[in-house]
BASE-73554 format. One line per 10 residues: their letters; for each residue x, y, z of N, C-alpha, C, CB. Coordinates in pm, whole numbers, plus 50000, padded with zeros to 5 digits. Glycine has a CB too. Layout:
N
a) X/Y/Z/X/Y/Z/X/Y/Z/X/Y/Z | ...
This chain:
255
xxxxxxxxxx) 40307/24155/38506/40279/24086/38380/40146/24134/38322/40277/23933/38402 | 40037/24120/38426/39875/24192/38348/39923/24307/38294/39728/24242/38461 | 40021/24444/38391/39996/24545/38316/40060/24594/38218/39983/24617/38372 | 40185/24482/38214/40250/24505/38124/40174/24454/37925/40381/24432/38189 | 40080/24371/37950/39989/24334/37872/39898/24429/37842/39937/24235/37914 | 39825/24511/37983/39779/24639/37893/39826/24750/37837/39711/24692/37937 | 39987/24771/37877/40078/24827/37822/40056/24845/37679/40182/24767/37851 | 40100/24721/37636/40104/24656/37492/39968/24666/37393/40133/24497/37516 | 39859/24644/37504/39733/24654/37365/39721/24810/37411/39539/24532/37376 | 39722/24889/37490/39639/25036/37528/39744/25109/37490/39585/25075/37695
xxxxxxxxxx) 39855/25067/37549/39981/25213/37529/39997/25270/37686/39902/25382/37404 | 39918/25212/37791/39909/25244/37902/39874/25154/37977/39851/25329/37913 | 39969/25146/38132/39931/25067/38229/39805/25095/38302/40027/25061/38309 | 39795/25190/38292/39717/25235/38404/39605/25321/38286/39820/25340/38543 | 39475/25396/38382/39365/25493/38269/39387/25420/38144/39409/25684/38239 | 39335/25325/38102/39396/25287/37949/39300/25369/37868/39391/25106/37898 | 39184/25427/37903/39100/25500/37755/39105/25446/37644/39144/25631/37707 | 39059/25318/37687/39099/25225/37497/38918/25187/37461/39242/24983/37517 | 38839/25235/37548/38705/25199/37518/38659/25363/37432/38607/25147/37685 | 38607/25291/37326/38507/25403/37201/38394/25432/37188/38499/25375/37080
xxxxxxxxxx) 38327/25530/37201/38151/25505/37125/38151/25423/37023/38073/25640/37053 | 38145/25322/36989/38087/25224/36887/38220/25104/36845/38030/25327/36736 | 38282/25123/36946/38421/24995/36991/38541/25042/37041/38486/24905/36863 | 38662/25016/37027/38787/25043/37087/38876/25134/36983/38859/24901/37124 | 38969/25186/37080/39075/25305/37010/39111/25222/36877/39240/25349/37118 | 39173/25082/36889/39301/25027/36810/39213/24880/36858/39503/25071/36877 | 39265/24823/36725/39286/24661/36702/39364/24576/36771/39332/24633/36587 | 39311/24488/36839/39445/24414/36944/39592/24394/36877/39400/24240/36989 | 39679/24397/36891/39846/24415/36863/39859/24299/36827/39956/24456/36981 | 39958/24213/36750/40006/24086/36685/40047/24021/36817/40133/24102/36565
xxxxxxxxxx) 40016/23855/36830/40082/23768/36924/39961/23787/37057/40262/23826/36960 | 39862/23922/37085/39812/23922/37192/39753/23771/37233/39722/24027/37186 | 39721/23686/37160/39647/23546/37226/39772/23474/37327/39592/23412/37076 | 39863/23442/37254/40006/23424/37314/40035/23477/37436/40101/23476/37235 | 39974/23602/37459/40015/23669/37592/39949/23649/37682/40022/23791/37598 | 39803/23633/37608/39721/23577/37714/39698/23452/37788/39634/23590/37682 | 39731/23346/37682/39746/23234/37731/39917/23212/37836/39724/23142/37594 | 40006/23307/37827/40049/23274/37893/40064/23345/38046/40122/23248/37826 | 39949/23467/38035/39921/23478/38194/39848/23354/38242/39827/23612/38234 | 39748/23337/38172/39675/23194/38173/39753/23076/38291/39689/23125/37996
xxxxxxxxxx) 39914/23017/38225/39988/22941/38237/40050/22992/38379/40065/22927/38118 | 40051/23126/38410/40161/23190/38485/40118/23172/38604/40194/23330/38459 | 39979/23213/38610/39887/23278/38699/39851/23143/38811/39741/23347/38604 | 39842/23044/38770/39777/22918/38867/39884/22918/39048/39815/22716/38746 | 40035/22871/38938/40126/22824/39047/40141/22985/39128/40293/22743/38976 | 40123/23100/39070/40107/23242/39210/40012/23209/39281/40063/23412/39168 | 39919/23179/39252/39797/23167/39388/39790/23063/39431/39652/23193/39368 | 39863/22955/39394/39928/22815/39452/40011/22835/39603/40050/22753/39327 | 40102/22965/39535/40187/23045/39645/40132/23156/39756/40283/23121/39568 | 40020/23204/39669/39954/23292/39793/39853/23230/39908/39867/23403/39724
xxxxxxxxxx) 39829/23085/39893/39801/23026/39951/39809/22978/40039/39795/23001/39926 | 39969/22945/39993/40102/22891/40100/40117/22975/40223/40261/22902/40026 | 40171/23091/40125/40205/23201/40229/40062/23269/40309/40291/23329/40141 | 39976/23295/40268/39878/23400/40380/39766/23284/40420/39783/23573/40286 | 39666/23203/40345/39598/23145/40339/39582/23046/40422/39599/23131/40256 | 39743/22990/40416/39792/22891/40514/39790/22920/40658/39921/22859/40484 | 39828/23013/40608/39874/23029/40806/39870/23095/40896/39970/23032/40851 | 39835/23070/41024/39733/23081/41136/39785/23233/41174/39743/22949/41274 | 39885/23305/41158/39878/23434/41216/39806/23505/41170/39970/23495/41224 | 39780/23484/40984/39677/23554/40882/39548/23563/40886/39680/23511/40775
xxxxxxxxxx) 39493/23416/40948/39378/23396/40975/39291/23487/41092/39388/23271/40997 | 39435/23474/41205/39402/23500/41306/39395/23679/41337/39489/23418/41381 | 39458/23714/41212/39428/23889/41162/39329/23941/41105/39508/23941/41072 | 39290/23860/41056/39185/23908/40922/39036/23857/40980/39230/23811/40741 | 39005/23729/41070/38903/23662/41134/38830/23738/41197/38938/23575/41210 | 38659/23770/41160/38632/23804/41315/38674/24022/41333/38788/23663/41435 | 38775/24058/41221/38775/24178/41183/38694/24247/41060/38891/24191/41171 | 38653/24340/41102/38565/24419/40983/38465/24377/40970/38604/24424/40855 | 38373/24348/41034/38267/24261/41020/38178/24349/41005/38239/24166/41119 | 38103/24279/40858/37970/24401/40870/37824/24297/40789/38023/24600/40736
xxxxxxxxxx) 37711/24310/40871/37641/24215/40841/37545/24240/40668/37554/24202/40981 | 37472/24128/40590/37401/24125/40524/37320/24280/40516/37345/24011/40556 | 37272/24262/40634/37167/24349/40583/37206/24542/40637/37001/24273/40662 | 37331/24521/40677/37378/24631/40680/37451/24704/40549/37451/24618/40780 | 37517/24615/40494/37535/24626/40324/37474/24662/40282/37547/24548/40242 | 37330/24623/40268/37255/24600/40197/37146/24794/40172/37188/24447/40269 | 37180/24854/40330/37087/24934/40382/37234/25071/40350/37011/24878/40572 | 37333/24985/40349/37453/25099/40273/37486/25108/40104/37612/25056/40337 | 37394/25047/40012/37414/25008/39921/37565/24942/39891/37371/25099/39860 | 37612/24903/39990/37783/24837/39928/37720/24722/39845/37923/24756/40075
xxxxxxxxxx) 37866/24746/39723/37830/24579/39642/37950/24557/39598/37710/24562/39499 | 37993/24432/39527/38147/24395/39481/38155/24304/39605/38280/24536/39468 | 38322/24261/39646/38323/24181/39754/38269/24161/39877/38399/24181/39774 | 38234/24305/39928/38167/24359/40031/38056/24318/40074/38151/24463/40014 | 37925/24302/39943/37811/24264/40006/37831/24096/40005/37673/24327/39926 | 37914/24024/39879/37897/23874/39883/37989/23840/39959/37903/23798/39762 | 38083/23918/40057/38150/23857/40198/38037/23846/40295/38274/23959/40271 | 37926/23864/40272/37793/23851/40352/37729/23761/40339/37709/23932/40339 | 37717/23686/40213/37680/23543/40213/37543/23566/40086/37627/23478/40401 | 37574/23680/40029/37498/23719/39918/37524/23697/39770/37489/23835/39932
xxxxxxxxxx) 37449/23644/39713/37574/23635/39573/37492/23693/39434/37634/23429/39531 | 37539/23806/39458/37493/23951/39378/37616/23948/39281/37483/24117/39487 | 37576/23946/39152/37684/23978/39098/37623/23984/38911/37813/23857/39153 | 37668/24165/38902/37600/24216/38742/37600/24112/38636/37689/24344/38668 | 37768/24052/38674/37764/24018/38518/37725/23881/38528/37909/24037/38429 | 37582/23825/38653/37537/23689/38612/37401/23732/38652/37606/23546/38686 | 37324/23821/38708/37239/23882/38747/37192/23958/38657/37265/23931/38839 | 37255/24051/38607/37193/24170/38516/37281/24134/38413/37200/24340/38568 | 37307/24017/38344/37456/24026/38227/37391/24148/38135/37496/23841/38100 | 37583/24169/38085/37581/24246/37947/37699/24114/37861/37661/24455/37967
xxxxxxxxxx) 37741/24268/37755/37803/24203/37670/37786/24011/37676/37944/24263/37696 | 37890/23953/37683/37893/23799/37618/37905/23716/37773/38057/23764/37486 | 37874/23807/37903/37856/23728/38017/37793/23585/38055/37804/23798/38076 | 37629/23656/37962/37510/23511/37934/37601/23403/37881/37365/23538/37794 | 37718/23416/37769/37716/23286/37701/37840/23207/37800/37754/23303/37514 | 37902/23251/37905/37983/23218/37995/37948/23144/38133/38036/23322/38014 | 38061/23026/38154/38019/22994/38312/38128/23027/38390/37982/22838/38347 | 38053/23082/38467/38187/23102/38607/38076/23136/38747/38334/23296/38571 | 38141/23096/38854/38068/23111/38970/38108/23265/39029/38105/22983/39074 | 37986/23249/39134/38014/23366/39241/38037/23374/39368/37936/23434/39247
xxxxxxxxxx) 38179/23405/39384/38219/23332/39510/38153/23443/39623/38407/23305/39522 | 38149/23330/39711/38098/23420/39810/38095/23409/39962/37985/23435/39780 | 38068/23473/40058/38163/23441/40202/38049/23435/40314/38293/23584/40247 | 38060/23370/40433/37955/23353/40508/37963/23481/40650/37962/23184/40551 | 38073/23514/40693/38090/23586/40803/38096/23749/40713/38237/23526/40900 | 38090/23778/40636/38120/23953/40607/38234/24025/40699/37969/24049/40646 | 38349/23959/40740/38456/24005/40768/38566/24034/40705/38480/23958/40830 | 38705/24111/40729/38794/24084/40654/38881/23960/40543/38834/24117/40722 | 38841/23832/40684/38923/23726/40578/38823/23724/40469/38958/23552/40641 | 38653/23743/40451/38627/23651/40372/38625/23763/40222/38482/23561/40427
xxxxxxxxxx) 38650/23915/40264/38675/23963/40106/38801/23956/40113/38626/24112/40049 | 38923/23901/40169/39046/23891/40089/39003/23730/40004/39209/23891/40208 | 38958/23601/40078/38949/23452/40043/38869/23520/39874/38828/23324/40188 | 38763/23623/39896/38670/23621/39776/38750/23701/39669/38519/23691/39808 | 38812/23786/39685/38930/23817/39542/39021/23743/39539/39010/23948/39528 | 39075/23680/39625/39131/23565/39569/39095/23441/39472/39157/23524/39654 | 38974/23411/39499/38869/23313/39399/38823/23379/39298/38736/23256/39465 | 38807/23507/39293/38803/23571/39194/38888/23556/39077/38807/23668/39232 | 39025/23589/39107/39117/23570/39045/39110/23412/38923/39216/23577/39160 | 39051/23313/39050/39053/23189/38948/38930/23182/38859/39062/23048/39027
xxxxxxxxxx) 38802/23271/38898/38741/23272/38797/38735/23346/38705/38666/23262/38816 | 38804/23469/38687/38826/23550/38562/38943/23436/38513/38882/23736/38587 | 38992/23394/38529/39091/23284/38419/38976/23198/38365/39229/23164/38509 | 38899/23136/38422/38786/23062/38387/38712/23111/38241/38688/23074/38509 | 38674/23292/38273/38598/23338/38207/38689/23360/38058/38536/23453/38284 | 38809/23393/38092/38893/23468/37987/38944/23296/37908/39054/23595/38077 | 38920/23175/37980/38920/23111/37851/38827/23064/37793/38983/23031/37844 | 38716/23119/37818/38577/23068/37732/38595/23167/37629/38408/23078/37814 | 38652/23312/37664/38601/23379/37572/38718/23412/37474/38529/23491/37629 | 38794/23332/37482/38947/23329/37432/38926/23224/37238/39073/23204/37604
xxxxxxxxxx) 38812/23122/37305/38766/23065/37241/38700/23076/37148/38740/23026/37280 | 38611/23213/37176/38494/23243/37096/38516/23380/37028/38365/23242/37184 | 38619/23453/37021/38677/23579/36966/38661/23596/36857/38792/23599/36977 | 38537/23692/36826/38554/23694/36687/38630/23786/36603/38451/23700/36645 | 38667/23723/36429/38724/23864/36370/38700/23982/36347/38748/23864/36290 | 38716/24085/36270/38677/24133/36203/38710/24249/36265/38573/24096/36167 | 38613/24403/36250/38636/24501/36297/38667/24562/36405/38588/24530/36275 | 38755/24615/36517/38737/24646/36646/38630/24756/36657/38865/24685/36706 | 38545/24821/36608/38512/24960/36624/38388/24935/36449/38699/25098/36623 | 38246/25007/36486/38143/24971/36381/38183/25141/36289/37941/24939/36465
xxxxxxxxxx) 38139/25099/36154/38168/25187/36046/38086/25266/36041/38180/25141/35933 | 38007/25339/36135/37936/25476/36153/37955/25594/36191/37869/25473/36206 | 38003/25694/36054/38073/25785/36044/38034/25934/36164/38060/25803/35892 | 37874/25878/36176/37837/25969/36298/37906/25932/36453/37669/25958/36311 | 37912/25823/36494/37986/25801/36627/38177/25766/36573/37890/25635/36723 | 38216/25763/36440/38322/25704/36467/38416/25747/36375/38306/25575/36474 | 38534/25831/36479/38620/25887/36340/38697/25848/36250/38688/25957/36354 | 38764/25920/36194/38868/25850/36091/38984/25811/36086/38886/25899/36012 | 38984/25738/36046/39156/25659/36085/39261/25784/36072/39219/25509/35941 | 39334/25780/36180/39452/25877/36172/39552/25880/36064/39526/25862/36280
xxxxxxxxxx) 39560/25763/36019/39614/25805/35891/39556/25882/35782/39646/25710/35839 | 39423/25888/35785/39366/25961/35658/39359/26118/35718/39195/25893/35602 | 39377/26161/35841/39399/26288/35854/39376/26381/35773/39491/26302/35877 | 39604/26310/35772/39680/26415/35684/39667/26384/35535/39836/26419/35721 | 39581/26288/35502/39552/26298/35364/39440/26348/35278/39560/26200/35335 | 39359/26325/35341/39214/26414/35327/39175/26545/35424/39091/26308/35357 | 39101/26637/35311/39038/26749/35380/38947/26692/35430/38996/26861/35313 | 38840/26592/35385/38714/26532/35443/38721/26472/35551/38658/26447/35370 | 38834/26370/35583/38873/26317/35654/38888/26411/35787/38967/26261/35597 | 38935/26523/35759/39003/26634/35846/38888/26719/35948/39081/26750/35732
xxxxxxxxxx) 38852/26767/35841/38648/26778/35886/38585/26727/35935/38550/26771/35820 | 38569/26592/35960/38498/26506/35953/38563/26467/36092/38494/26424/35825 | 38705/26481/36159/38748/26419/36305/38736/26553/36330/38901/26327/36344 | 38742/26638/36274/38694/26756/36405/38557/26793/36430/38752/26901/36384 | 38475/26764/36385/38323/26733/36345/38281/26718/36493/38289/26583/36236 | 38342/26544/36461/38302/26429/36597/38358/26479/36739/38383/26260/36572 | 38461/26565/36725/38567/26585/36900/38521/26696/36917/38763/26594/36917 | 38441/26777/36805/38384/26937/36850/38266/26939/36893/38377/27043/36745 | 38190/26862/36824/38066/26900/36796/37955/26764/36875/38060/26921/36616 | 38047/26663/36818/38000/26508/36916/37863/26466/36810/37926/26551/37141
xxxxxxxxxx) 37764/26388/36880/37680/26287/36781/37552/26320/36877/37739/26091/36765 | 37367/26382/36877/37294/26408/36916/37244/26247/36925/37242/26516/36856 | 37225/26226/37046/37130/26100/37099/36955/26142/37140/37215/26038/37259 | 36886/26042/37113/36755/26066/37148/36725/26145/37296/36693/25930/37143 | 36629/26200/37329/36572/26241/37447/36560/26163/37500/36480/26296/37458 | 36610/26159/37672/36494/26059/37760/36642/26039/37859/36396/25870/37656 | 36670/25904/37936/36719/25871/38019/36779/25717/38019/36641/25907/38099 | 36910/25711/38046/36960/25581/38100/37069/25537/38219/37005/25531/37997 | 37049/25411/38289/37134/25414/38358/37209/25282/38292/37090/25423/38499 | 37326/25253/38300/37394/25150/38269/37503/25063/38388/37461/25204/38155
xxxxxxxxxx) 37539/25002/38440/37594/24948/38521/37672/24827/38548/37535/24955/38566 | 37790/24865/38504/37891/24699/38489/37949/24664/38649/38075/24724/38360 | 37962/24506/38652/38028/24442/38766/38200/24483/38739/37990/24259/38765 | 38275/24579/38827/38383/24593/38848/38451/24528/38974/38389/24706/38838 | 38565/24464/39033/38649/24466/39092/38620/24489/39247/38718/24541/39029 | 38596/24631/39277/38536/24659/39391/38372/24711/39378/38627/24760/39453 | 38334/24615/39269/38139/24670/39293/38075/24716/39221/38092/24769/39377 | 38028/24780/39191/37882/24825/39061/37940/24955/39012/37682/24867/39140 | 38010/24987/38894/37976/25127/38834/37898/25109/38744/38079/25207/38782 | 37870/25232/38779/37688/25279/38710/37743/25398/38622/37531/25357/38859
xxxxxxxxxx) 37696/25489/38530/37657/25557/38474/37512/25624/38388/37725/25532/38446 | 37467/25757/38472/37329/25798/38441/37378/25869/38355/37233/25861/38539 | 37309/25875/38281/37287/25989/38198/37135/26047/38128/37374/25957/38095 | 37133/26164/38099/36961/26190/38083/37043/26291/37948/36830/26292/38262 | 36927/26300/37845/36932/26377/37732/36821/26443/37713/36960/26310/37626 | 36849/26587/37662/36775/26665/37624/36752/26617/37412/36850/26820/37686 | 36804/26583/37382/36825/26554/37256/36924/26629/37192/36717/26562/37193 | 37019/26675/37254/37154/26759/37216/37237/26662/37203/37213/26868/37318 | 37376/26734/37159/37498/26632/37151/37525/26611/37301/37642/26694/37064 | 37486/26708/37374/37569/26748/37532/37488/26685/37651/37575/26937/37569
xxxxxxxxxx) 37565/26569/37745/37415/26539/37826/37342/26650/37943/37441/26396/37919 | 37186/26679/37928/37169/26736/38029/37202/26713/38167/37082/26748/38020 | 37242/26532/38217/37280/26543/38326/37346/26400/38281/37178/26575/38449 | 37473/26385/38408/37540/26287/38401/37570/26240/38531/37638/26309/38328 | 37580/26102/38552/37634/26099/38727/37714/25941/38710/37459/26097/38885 | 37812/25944/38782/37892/25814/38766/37869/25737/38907/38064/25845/38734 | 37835/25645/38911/37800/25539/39062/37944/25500/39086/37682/25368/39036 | 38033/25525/39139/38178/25491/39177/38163/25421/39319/38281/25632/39183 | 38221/25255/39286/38163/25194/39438/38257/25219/39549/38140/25024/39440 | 38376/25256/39506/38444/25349/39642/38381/25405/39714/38521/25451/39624
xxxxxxxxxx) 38336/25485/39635/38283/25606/39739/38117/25530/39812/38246/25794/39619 | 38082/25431/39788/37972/25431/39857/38013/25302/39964/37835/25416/39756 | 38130/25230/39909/38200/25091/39986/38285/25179/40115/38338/24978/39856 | 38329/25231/40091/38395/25336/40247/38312/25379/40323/38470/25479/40226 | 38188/25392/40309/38112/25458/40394/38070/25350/40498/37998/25529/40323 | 38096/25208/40480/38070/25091/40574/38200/25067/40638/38014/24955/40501 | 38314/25144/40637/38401/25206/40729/38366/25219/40884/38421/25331/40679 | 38296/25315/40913/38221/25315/41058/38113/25144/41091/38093/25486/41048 | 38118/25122/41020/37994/24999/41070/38141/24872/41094/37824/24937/40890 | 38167/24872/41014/38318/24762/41032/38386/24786/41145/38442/24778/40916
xxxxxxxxxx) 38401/24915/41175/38506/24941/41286/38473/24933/41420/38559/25063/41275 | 38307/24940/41434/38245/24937/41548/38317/24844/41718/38112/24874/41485 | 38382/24860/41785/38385/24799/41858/38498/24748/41842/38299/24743/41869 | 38577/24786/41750/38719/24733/41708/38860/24780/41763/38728/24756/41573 | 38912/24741/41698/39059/24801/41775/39091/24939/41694/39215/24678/41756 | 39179/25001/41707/39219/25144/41599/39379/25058/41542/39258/25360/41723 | 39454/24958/41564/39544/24885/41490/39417/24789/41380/39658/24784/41610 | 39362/24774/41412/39238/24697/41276/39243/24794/41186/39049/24669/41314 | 39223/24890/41128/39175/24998/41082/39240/24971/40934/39212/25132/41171 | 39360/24970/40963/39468/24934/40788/39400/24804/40739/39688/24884/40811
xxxxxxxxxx) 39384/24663/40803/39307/24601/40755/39189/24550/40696/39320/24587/40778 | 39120/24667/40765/38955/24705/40727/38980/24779/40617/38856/24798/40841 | 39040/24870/40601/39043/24946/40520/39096/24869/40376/39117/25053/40576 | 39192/24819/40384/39229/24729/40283/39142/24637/40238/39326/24667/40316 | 39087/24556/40343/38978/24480/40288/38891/24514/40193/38910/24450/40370 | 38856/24679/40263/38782/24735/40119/38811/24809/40001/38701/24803/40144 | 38916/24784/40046/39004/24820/39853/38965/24948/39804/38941/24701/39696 | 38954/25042/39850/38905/25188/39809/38981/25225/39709/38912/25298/39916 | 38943/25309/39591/39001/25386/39533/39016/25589/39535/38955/25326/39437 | 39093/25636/39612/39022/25746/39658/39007/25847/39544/39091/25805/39778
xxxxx) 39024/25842/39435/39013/25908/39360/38833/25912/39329/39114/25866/39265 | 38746/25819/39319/38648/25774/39323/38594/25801/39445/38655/25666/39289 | 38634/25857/39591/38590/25854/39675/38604/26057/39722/38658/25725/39750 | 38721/26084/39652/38769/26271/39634/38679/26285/39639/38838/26362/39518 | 38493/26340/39636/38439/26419/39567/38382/26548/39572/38384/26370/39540
């Protein structure tokens, strides 16, 4: 149902590339509130059920307990963050710590776990789950109209329909995809709360369109590396569960 929702606004389940220099590809699609409110509706009685089934009961507990264990300050000395470090009993988290965008004007908690083992980052994306519903109806509330994307012809091209109707128009999108938009000299890092943990993006400018250097913080690749510290002393049948616990993406981890 979620991805069939980003289906619908992106055109894609998956990589959606719907984020712009200066807003989004496209305007949300007709009915999207409707869709949302009814994952909203959908979503409670599933984790009502995942409850039932894993949460409940003692063989799950007795799998996940006491496995993968990796302490506070070993996280901490591996840079892991996302479920990983607040299954430690830490409650680190960007978008209430460092907010961006409209985080500040939102409440939602940060769940967080006392043993740093397996059960407690499955229990903590699970609570997760109920607080992005939390968040997505504050901000469901407060949506404003108007433009998806700001009217600055230097970061932002031209509507595809004017293409094929204008030469200027025509010029003017190959301008931006050839040639791109010169940012000031100097340096930034930026860093949103994702799913499994902190992506970052550096970037440093010479004052060209092109960055002199770029580097992406992908928390895969730095959340796997507490792989060996989890496994310490463990069984080699633990291993799928540890591993799962930490939710890797290996594409992020390829490098």
């Amino acid at each position: 149902e979620v991805l069939r929702f980003f289906q619908k606004v992106t055109g894609l389940r998956m990589n959606h590339n719907f984020i712009r220099p200066g807003g989004l590809a496209a305007d949300l699609p007709a009915g999207w509130r409707d869709d949302v409110l009814h994952l909203l509706d959908m979503l409670p009685p599933r984790l009502a059920e995942y409850e039932v089934l894993m949460t409940g009961q003692p063989i799950w507990r007795e799998r996940l307990q006491g496995v993968g264990v990796i302490t506070q300050s070993e996280a901490l000395a591996l840079a892991a963050t996302g479920p990983i470090l607040r299954s430690t009993g830490l409650a680190w988290d960007l978008r209430r710590d460092l907010p961006y965008l409209k985080y500040n004007d939102v409440e939602f908690d940060v769940v967080v776990g006392a043993h740093g083992d397996a059960y407690d980052r499955y229990a903590i994306r699970l609570n997760e789950i109920r607080e992005s519903m939390k968040i997505v109806r504050q901000i469901l509330d407060r949506m404003p109209s108007g433009d998806y994307r700001i009217q600055n012809k230097k970061v932002t091209p031209p509507p595809r329909g004017r293409i094929d109707e204008s030469m200027e128009a025509l010029i003017h999108h190959f301008k931006i995809f050839t040639e791109g938009f010169k940012v000031p000299e100097g340096e930034v890092y930026v860093a949103i709360e994702s799913p499994r943990g902190e992506i970052g993006c550096y970037i440093a400018s010479d004052g060209s369109s092109v960055p002199y250097r770029m580097h992406v913080r992908a928390p895969s690749f730095v959340n796997v590396q507490c792989l060996p510290h989890m496994m310490r002393g463990g069984l080699v049948a633990d291993a799928v569960a540890v591993i799962s616990s930490i939710d890797p993406v290996l594409g992020e981890v390829d490098r």
